[in-house]
N, C-alpha and C positions, 0 to 999 in steps of 0.2 A: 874279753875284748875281741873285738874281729876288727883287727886293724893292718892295715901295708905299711911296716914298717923299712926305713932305710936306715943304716949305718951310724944315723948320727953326724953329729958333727961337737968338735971336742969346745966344754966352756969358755963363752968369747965376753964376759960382761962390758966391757966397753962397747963392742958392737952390738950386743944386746939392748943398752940404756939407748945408743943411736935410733937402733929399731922401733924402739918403744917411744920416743920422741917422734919420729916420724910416722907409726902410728897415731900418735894423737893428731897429728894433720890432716891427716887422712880420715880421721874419724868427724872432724870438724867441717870439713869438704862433704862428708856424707850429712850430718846432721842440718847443711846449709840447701839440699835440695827437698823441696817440700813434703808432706806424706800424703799419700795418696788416698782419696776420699773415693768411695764406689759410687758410681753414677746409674747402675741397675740393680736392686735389689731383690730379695725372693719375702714374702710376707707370708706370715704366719698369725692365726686368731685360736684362740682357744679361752674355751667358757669353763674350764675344770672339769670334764666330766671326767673321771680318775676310777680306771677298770686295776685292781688288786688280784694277781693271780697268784695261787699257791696250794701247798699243804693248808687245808683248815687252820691249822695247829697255830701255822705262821701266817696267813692270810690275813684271817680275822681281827685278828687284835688289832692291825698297824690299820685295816678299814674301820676299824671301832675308832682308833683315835683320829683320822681323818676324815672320817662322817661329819664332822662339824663343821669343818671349813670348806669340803667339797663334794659335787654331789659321788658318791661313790656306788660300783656297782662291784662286788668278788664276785669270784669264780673260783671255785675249790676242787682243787683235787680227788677229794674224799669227802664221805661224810663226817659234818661238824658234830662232835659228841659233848659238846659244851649242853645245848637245851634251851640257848638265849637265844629269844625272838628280836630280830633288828630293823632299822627301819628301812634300811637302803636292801637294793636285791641281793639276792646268793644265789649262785649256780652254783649246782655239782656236775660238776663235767667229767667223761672219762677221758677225752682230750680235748687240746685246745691249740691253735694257730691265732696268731697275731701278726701284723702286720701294716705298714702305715708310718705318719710319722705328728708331730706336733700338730696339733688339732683334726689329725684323720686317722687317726687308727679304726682298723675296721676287724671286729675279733670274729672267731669263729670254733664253736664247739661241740660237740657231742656227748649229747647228756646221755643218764641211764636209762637205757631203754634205745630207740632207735630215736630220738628228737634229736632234732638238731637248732641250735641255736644261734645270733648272731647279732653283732651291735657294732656302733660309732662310739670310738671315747675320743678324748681328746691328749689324755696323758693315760702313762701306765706305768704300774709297780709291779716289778714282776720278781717274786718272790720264790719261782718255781729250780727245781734242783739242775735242769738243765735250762738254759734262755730260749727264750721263745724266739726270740731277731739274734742269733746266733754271729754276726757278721762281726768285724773287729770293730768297725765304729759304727756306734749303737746314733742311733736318729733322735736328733731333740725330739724331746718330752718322753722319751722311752728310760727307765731306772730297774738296772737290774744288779741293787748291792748287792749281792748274795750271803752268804751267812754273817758274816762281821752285823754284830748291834750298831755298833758306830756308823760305818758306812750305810744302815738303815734308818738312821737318826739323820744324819747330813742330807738321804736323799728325799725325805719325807719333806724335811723342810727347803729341799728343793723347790719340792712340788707346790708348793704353797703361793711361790712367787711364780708360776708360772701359768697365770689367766690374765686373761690381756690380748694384745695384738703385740709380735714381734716382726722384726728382720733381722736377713744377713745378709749380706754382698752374696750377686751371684757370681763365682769362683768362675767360670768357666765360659768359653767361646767356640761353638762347634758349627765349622763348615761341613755339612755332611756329602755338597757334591765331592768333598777328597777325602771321604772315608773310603778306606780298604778293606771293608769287614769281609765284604761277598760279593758275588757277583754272577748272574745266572746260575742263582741254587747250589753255586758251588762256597763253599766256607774260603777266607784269605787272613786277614789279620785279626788276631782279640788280642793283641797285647794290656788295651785300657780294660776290658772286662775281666780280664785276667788277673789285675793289678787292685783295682777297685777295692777297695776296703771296708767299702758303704754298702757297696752291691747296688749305687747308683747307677750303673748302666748296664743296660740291660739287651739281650739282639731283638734286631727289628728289622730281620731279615738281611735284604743284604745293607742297610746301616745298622746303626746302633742307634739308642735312645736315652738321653741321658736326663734323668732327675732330678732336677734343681733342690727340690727341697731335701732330697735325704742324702745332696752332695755334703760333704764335710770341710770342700777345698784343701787336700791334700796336697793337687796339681798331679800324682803321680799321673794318672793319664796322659797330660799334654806331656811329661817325659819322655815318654814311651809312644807314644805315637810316631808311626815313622813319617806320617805326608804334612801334620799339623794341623788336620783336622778337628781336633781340639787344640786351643791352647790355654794359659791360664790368664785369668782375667785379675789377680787380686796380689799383685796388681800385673798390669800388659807386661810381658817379658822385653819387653823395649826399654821401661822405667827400671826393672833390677837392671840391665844390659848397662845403662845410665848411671848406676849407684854404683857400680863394679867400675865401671870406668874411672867414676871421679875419688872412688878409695885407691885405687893401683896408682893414679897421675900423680894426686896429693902425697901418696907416699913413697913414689921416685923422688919426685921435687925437694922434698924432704932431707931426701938421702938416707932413706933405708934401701935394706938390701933383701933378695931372695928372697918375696914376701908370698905367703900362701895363704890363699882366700878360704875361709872357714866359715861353712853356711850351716846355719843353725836352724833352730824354734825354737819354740817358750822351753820346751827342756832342756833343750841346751844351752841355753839361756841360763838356767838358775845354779849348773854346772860350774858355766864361767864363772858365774858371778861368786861362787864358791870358791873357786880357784884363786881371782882374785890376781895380786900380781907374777905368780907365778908361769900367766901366760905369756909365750914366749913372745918378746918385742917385735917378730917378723909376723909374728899369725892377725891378719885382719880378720874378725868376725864383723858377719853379715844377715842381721835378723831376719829371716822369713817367716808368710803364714806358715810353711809346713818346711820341714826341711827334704822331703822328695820334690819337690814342687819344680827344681832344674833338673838341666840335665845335660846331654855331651854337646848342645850349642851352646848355650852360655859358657860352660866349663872354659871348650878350647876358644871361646871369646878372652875369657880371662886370662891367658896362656896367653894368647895376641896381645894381650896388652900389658904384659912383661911379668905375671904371676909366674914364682916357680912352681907351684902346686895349687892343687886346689882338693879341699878335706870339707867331706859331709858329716856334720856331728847327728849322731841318733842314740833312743834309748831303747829299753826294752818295751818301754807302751808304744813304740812303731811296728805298724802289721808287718811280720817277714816277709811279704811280697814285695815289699816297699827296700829292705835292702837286696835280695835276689836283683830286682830290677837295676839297680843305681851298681851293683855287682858288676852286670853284663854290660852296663853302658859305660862303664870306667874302663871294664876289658878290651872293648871296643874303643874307644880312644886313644886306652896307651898304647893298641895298636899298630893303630895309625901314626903315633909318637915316636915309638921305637923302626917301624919303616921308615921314619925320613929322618935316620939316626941322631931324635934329641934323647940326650943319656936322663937317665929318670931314677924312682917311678916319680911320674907327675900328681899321683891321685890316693888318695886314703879314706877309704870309709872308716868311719868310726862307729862301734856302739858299743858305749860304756853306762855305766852304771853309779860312780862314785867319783870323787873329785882326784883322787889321784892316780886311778885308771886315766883321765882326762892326761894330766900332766906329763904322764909317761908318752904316751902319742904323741903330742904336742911336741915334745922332747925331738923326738923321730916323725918330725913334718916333713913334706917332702922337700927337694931343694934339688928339681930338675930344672935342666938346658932350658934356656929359654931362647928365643930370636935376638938376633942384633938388636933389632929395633924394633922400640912396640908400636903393636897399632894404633889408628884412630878412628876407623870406624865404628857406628852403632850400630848396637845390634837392633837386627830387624823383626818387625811384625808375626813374618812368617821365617820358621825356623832352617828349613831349608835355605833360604839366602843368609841368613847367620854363619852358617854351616859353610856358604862359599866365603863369607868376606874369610873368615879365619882359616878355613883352612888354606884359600888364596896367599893369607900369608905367611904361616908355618910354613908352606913348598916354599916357598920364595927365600926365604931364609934360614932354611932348612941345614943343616950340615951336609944333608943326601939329599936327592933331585930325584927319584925315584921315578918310573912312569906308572907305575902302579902299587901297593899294596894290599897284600891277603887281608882279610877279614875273617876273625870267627863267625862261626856258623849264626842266623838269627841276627846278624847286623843290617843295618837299613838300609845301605847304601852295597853298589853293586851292577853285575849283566847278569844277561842269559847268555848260553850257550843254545842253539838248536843245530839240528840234526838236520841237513841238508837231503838227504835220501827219505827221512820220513814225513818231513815239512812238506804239505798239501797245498801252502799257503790261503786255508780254507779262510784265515783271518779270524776264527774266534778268538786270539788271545787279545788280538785289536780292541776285540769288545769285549773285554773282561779286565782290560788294563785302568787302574783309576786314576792312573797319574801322570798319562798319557807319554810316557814310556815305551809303550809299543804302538806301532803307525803301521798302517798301509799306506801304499802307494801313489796315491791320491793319483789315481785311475792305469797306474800300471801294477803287474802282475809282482808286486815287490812286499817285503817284511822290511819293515825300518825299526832303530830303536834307539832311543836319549839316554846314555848311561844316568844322567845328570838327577832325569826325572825317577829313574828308578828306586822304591822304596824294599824290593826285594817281598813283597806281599805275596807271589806263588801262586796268586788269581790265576797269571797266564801258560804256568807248568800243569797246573790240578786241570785248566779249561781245554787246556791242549788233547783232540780224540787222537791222535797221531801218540801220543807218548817223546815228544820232539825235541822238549824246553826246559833245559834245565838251568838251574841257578846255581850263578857264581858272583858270592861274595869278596868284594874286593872295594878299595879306595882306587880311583882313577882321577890321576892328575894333567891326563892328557887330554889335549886343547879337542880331541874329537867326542871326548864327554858331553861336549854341549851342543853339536851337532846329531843330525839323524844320519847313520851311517846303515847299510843295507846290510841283511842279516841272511837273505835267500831271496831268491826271483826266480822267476820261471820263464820260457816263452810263452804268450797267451794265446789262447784257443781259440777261434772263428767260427763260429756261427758258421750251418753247412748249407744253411739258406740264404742266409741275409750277408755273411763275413765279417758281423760285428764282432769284435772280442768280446766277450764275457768271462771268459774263465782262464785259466793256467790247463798249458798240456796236461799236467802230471796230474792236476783236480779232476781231469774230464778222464784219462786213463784210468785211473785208480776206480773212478764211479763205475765204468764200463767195466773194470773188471769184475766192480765185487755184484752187480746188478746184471750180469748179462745170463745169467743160470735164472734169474725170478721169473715164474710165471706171469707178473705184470709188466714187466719190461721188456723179456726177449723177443717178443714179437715188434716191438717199436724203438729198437736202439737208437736206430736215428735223430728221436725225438730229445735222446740224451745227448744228441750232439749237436742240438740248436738253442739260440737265446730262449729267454721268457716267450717273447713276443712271441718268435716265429713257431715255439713250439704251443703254444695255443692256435693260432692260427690252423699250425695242421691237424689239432685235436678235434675243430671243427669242422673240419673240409669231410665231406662223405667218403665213404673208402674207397668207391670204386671212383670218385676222380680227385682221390688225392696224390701229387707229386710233388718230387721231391728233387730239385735241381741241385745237384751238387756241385759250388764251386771250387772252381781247380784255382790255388795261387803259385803264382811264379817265383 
């Protein structure tokens, strides 16, 4: 088990049966708000054409017995020593790649000799000793039982029902003007590429590209995203935001007590259901498609609305990216939790295995501080305004008043620090910021920056030629987080023609200095110390009557 346990609390069965009453209100209150139907779909067709890869040994036979129902093509490993002529193709390959998904797999192999080969299937069995789509979640119409007969039996007759046209809901919503992947060729955020499970998203420079068909709807991405870039579509985080609400209200009103929200999927699901009543009367479970699918907005949404905890149930068929991730984001939270001193822990991951592993956790849910009084707002669309209303009201009723809290390293929220003596305020980081966090002057010689908008991406440290910008993770509660407050300014330069400003003293020093030893320069410094304009203008004038009036200001 990898769980956060607390201390316990010693057996209460009368407060328990109370709990478990008021659970059922609360699960009544959830059952009464509708389910959500997808209104975008991702479509899928496939005609059967079914590519069998393997050992001959193991290939062939399970393509012999689905030669009849589809049209089939193997590809074998080795040569087949059998001597039976068949009717569908055989390749001997010495390798092969595959790749693609429900009705496009696109194969690719290397026969004996220097040929190379290549086709379209629509499904595929793949029988080979290592997977060909190595990823944790394998892409409809892709089967790779591996040695078990059983699970080769199951997946054959898989396959059999799978010609036809399908859908699924597309899982996902990606604004990519506030992706933080990159930016001017320099790398920033891959947490979702990172996390992906599917190997549905992919870089596409400075965004990212994401997949529909070979998504699987985890959500982990939209967890992990720090700007919300992506979020999850299946359904809108505003409808769980909505279902969390009306399970916490219903089961105050009730009159249960210390209740901890416990977000599941289908396997933890059949856990419960295994469990049975020995789940403890304060723990509400909460079915999702995926159980990484949240993350620390909704959490501390939950927490705002009088949760004492909140517990992610997983199993071992969830990729380990999936809890590393929901790891750091709980770390991150009870952070924050413990700087505006509510006593905890608030948060438990779980991955268990068996029903009484379950029981023991459960046992030791959490039963952290919670606020005076719970919220009422919804949560919203985008996650960063989630992130205000709750956190808004954790400070507010807060035990501590804090003006700030530390953050571990890789948290999303946060400033920069820069370096006043190195800052050029040349403004590349202006244009490398995606989440408009960092500002110029809007026409004076100035660095501005929103804590608020800050998702801590490093775009503007990596972009920074100075070495200037460094990042400081922290939670800021102070009212000037939502303002643009000045980070460095200069006095600005004049133009030695015109007296237009253009630039910062310390930008036109700096040039001067490191340019004034070049062969193309030192003979025309001046031209370094005039606008665009005026320094075209004198690039034209003929030598012998160009001048150059220098204004004097007072």
């Amino acid at each position: 088990m990898n769980i956060r346990l607390n201390d316990g609390a010693p057996a209460d069965p009368l407060g328990n049966g109370r709990d478990a009453l008021a659970r059922s209100a609360a699960l009544a209150a959830l059952a009464a708000i509708p389910a959500f139907e997808a209104a975008i779909t991702v479509g899928y067709r496939s005609a059967g054409r079914l590519l069998v890869a393997g050992p001959a040994a193991q290939a062939l036979p399970w393509a012999d017995r689905l030669a009849g129902a589809l049209p089939v093509t193997a590809i074998v490993l080795d040569e087949p020593t059998d001597g039976v002529a068949r009717d569908y193709p055989v390749h001997v390959a010495r390798a092969l790649a595959v790749a693609g998904w429900l009705g496009a797999f696109e194969a690719r192999w290397q026969a004996t000799g220097q040929a190379v080969g290549q086709g379209s299937f629509d499904l595929v069995l793949d029988l080979c000793a290592a997977r060909l789509i190595p990823s944790h979640q394998r892409p409809h119409g892709y089967y790779a039982p591996g040695e078990d007969e059983a699970a080769r039996r199951a997946a054959a007759e898989a396959l059999l029902d799978m010609v036809g046209e399908f859908e699924k809901p597309k899982y996902f919503n990606y604004r990519e003007r506030l992706c933080a992947h990159g930016r001017n060729g320099r790398p920033g955020c891959s947490a979702c590429l990172d996390v992906c499970s599917a190997k549905a998203i992919l870089d596409d420079g400075e965004r990212v590209k994401v997949n529909p068909y070979l998504c699987a709807g985890c959500g982990a991405c939209s967890t992990v995203c720090p700007t919300g870039a992506i979020s999850y579509a299946y359904p809108p985080v505003q409808l769980t935001g909505k279902r969390v609400l009306a399970l916490l209200r219903a089961y105050r009103e009730a009159g249960g007590q210390e209740p901890v929200l416990l977000l599941h999927d289908g396997g933890g699901a059949a856990l419960l259901e295994q469990l049975g009543p020995e789940v403890p009367g304060r723990v509400l479970p909460l079915a999702l498609q995926h159980a990484a699918a949240t993350g620390i907005d909704l959490w501390l949404a939950a927490l705002a609305y009088g949760a004492s905890g909140v517990a992610v149930l997983m199993t071992d068929q969830h990729a380990p990216q999936y809890l590393a991730a929901l790891d750091q984001q709980m770390r991150i939270a009870q952070a924050v939790l413990d700087g505006l001193g509510y006593a905890g822990p608030h948060f438990q991951l779980l991955r268990v295995e068996a029903p009484e592993e379950l029981a023991l956790a459960l046992r030791h849910a959490p039963r952290g501080q919670v606020a005076r009084e719970p919220a009422v707002f919804h949560v919203a669309g985008d996650k960063r305004n989630t992130l205000d209303f709750a956190l808004d009201h954790l400070h507010r009723h807060a035990p501590q008043q804090p003006a700030r809290v530390a953050l571990p390293a890789g948290a999303p929220f946060g400033a920069i620090a820069v370096d006043r003596d190195k800052c050029s305020l040349c403004m590349s980081c202006v244009g490398a910021c995606p989440a408009a966090a960092v500002q110029d002057g809007q026409g004076l010689p100035q660095l501005r920056f929103i804590e608020k908008n800050c998702v801590q991406c490093g775009l503007c440290a990596a972009t920074c030629p100075e070495d200037a910008i460094r990042l400081e993770p922290r939670m800021s509660f102070e009212g000037s987080r939502l303002q643009a407050v000045v980070l460095n300014e200069s006095q600005p330069f004049h133009c030695i023609r015109c007296s237009k400003p253009f630039g910062t003293l310390q930008m036109v020093e700096n040039m001067l200095g490191r340019l004034a030893s070049h062969p193309a320069f030192a003979a025309n410094l001046d031209r370094l110390r005039m606008c665009g304009d005026c320094r075209v203008i004198d690039m034209m004038q003929p030598q012998d009557e160009m001048q150059v009036t220098v204004l004097k200001r007072d």
